[in-house]
ZADO-1210 file (C-alpha; in nm, 4 decimals, padded with zeros to 6 digits):
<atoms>
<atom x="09.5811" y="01.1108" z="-12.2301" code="UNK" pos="1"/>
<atom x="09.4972" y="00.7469" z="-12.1509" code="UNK" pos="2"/>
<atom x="09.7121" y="00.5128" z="-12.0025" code="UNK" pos="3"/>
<atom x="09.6788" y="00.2736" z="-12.3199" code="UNK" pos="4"/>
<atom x="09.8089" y="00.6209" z="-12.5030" code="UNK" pos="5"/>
<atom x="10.1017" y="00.6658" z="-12.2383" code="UNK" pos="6"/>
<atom x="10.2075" y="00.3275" z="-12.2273" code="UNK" pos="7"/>
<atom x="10.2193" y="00.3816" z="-12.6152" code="UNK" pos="8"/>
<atom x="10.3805" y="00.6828" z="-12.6382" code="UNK" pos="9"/>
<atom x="10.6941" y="00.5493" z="-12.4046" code="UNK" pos="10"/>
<atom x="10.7107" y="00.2373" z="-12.5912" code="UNK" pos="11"/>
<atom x="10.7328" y="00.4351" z="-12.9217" code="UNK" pos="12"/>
<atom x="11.1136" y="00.5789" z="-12.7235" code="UNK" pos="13"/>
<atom x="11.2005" y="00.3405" z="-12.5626" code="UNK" pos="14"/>
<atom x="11.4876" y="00.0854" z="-12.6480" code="UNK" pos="15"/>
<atom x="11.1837" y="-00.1902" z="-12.7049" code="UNK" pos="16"/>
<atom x="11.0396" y="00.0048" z="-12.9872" code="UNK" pos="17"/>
<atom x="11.1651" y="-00.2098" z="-13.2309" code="UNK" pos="18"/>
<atom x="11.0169" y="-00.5407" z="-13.0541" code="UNK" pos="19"/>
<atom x="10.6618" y="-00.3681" z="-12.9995" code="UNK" pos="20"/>
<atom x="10.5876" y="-00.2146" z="-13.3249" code="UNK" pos="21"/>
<atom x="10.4516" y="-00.5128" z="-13.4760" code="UNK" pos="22"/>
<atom x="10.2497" y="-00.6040" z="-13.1675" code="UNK" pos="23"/>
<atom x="10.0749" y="-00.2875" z="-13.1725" code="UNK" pos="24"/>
<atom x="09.7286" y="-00.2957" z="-13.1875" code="UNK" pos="25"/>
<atom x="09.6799" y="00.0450" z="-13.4645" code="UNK" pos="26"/>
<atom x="09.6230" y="-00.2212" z="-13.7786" code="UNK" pos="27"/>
<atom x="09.9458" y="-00.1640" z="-13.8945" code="UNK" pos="28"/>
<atom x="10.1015" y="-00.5108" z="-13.7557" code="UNK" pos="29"/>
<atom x="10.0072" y="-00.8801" z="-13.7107" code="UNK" pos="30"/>
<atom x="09.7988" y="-00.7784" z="-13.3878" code="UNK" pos="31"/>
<atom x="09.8618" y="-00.9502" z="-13.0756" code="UNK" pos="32"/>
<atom x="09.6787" y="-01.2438" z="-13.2153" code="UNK" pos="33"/>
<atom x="09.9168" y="-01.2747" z="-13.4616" code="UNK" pos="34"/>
<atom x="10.2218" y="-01.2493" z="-13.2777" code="UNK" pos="35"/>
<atom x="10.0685" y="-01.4987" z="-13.0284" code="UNK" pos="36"/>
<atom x="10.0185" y="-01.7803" z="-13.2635" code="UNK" pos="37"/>
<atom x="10.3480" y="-01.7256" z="-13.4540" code="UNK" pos="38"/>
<atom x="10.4923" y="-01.7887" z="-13.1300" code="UNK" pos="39"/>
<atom x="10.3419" y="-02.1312" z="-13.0607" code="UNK" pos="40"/>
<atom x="10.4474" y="-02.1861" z="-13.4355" code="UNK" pos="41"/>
<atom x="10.8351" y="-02.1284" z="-13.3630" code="UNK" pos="42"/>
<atom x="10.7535" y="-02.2951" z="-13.0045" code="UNK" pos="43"/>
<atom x="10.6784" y="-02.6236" z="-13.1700" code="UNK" pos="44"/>
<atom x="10.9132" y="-02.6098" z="-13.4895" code="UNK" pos="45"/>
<atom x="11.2000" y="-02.5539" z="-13.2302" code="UNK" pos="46"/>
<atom x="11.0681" y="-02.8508" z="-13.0020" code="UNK" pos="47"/>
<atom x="11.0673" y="-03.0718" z="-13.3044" code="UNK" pos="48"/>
<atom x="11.4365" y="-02.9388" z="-13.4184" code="UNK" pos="49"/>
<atom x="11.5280" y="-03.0177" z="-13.0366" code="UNK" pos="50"/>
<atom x="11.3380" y="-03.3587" z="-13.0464" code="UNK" pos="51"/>
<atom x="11.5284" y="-03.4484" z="-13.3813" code="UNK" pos="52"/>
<atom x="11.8970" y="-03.3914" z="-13.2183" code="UNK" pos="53"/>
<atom x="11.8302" y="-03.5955" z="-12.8689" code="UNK" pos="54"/>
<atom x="11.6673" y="-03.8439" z="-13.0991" code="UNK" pos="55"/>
<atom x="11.9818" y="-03.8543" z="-13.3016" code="UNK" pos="56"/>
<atom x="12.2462" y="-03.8442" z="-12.9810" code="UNK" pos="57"/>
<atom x="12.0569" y="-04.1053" z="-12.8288" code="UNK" pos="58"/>
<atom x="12.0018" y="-04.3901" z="-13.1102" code="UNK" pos="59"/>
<atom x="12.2089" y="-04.7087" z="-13.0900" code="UNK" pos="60"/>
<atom x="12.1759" y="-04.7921" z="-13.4409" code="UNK" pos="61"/>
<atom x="12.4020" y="-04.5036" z="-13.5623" code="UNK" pos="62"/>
<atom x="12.8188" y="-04.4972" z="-13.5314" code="UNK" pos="63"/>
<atom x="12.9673" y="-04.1498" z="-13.4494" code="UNK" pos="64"/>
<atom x="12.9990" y="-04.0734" z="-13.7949" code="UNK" pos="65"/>
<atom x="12.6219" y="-04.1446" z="-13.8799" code="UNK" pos="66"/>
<atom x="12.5529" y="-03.9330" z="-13.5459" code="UNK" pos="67"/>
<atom x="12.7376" y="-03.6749" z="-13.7144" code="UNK" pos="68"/>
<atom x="12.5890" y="-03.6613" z="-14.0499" code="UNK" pos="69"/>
<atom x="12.2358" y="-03.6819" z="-13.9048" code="UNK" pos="70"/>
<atom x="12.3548" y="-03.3440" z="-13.6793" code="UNK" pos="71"/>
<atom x="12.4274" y="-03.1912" z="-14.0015" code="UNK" pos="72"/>
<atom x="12.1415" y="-03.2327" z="-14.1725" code="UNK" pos="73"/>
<atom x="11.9231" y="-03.1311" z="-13.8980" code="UNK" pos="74"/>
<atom x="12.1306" y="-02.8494" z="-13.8615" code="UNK" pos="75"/>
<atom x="12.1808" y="-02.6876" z="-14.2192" code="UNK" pos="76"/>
<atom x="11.7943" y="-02.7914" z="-14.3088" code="UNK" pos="77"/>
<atom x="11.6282" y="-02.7337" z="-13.9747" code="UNK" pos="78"/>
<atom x="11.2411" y="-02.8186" z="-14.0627" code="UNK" pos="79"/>
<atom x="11.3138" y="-03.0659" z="-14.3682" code="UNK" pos="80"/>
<atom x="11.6101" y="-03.2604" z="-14.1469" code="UNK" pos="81"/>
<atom x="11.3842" y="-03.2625" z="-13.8582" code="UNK" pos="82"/>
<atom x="11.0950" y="-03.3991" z="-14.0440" code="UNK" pos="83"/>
<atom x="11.3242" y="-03.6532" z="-14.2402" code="UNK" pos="84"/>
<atom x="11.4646" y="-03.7849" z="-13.9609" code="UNK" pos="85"/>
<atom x="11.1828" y="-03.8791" z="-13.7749" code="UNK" pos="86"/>
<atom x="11.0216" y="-04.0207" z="-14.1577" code="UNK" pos="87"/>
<atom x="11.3131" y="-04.2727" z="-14.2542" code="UNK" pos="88"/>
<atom x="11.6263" y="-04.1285" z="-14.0344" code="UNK" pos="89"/>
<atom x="11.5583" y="-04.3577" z="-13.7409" code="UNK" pos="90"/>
<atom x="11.5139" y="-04.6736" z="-13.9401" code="UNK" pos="91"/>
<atom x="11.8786" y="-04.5927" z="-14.1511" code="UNK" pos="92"/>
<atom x="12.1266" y="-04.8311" z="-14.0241" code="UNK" pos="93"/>
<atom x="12.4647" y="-04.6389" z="-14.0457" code="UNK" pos="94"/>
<atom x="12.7100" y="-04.8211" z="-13.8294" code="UNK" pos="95"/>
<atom x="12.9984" y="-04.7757" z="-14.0921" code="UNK" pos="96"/>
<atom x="13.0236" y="-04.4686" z="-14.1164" code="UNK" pos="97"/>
</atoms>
């Protein structure tokens, strides 16, 4: 038995079964390509969800209730508040709220 086959074989028992099926490299899963590239995918969307809120805590132009509804947004729509935000949110002027 090879060690690729071993390592395999202990993986397929072990607790982290679940996490390395679809890493395996049998054609049966994204491929280690695959996985590697949907994680610099969910690196960056979570960077920009990240970006968004500091943005948002940090403006001057917005009163704690603007703050707040911003938060929201981002955080019920992730990507689309995100990308909003950073499109038109920044400009908004919501001191009145």
């Amino acid at each position: 038995m090879s060690l690729t086959a071993a390592i395999h074989a202990l993986a397929a028992h072990s607790a982290l079964a679940p996490v390395l099926a679809p890493v395996s490299d049998d054609g049966d899963g994204i491929g280690t390509g695959g996985a590697l590239l949907l994680g610099v995918i969910v690196l960056a969307l979570l960077a920009l969800f990240i970006a968004a809120l500091v943005s948002i805590l940090r403006t001057p132009r917005l009163s704690g209730g603007g703050k707040l509804l911003w938060i929201v947004i981002v955080l019920v729509f992730p990507l689309l508040g995100s990308i909003v935000w950073f499109a038109f949110g920044r400009r908004t002027n919501l001191d009145r709220i």
